[in-house]
N, C-alpha and C positions, 0 to 999 in steps of 0.2 A: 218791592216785594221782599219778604226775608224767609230765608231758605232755612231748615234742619241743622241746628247745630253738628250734627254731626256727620254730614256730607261738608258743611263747611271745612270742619279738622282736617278732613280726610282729601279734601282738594289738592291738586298738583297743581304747578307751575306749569301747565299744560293746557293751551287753549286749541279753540278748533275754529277757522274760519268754512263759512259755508260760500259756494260760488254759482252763483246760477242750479242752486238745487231745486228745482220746477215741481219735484212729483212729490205730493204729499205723501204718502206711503214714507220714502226716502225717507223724508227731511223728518218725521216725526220717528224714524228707529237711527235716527244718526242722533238726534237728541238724546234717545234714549243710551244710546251706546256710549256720548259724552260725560252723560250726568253716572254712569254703569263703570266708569273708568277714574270719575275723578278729577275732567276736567275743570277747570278756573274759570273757564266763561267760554260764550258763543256766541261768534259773530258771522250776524247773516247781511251779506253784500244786496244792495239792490238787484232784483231779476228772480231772488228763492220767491219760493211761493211760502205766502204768511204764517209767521209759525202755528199762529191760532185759530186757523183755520181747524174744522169739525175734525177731515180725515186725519191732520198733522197730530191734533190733538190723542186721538185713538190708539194712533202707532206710536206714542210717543211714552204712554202707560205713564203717567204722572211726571217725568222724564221736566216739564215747564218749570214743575215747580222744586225743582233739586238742581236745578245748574241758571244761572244767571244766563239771558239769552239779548243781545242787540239786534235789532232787525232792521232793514232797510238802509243800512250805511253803504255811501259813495267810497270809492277805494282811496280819497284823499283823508276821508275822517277815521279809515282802518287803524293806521299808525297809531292815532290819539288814542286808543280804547288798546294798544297792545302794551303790557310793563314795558320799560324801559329798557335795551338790551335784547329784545327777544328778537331770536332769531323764527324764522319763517322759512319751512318746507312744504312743499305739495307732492302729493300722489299722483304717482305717472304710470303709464302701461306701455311707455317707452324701453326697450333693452338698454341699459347705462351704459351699453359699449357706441349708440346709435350715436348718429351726427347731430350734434348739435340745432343745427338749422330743420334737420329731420325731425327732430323731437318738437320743434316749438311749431314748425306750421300743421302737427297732428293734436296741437290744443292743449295735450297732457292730461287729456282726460282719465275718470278712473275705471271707465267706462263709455266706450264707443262703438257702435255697431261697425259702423266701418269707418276706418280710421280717416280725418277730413283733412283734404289740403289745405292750402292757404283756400282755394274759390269756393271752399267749402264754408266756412266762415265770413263771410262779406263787411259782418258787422263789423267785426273786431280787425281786418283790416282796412277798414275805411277809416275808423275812428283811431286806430293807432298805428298802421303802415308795417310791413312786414321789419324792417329795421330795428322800429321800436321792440321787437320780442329777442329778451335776453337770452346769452345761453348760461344751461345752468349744469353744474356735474351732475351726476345722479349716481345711485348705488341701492343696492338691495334693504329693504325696509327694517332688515334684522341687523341692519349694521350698525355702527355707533353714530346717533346726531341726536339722539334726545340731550340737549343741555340746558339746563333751567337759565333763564324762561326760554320755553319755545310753544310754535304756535305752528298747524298742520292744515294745509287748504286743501277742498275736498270740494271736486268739479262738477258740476253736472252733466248727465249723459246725452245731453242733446248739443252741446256746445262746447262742453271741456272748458277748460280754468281761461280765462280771461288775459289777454295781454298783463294789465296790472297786477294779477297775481303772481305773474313771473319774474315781474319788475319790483314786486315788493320782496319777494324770496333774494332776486340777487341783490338785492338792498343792503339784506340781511346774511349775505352770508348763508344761505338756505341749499337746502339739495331739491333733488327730485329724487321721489324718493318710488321703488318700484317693485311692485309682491308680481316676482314669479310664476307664472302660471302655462300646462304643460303646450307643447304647441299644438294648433288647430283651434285653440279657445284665447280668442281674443283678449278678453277685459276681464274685470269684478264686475257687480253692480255697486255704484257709488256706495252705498248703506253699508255694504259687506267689507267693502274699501277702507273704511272710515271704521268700521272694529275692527279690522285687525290693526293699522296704523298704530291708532289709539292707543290700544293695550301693549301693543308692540312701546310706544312712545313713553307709555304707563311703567314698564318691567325696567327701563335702561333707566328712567329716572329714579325709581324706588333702590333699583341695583346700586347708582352711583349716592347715593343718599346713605345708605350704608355702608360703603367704600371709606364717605368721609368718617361719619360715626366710628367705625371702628381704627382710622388712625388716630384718631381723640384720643380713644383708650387707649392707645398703647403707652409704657410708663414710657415717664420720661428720663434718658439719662444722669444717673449722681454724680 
């Protein structure tokens, strides 16, 4: 498929992985909010519901056709499809002060009605054991971790990010990364999640892109 030359110019070094995003509605304005942003590509893990599906289609406003999309990749072929280098962060609803082991058996979703323990999850501890889940820092979403390339996972509200998305962030070097929100209100919904990230992930990379440019210019000394 060949996209709008000029969404292409205008792409970051900025990609978006998708994790278990089930609800069409979601997945077609997280598209929209990628291709809205600038992202480099989208990658959807086996378990999203298909991007081209009628309703994903709807909510996604043309959104298919401005951002390159992968659909149905196992978490061993994510790597392959990321530049070289990129680091990998995920969206959490975690406090970055929390226990580490507290954060990962709550899934790190970006969106959770109520937050699940490990028995909450059966899948993902059968197939990969409580051990298997890394800990990872985390810190406020406004803080500094956009650094080209990087790449931002975005969980589904019925399950939260998957063992392997954790293990591919602390691969990488990755945060977890957490939007504030005031007490007695739980989560985001994933979709809302994923723009602000985005744009947030959007502003530090443009910032630092200009950072370089203007030490270019400065003369040099005689």
């Amino acid at each position: 498929m060949s996209y709008p030359a000029a969404q292409l110019a205008s792409s970051l070094p900025l990609l978006l992985i998708c994790d278990n995003i089930r609800d069409p509605g979601n997945l077609g304005t997280i598209l929209r909010s990628a291709a809205g942003a600038g992202c480099q590509k989208v990658l959807l893990t086996k378990g999203c519901v298909d991007p081209w599906e009628p309703k994903v289609l709807r909510a996604g406003m043309g959104a298919h056709f401005r951002v390159p999309i992968m659909a149905s990749l196992d978490w061993e072929s994510v790597p392959t499809n990321l530049p070289a280098g990129t680091r990998v962060c995920v969206a959490d609803n975690n406090a970055p002060d929390a226990a580490a082991g507290t954060a990962a058996s709550a899934a790190a979703s970006p969106k959770a009605p109520v937050k699940p323990s490990p028995q909450a999850a059966p899948e993902h501890q059968d197939e990969e054991g409580a051990a298997a889940i890394p800990e990872l820092a985390a810190q406020h979403y406004y803080e500094d971790w956009a650094r080209a390339p990087v790449a931002v996972v975005i969980g589904g509200e019925t399950h939260g990010l998957s063992p392997a998305a954790l293990q591919l962030a602390a691969s990488t070097g990755g945060k977890r990364l957490l939007i504030p929100v005031v007490p007695g209100v739980d989560s985001l919904n994933s979709a809302i999640a994923a723009g602000i990230v985005l744009f947030e992930g959007k502003r530090q990379l443009l910032w630092r892109h200009k950072q370089e440019d203007d030490r270019e210019k400065l003369p040099v000394p005689g």
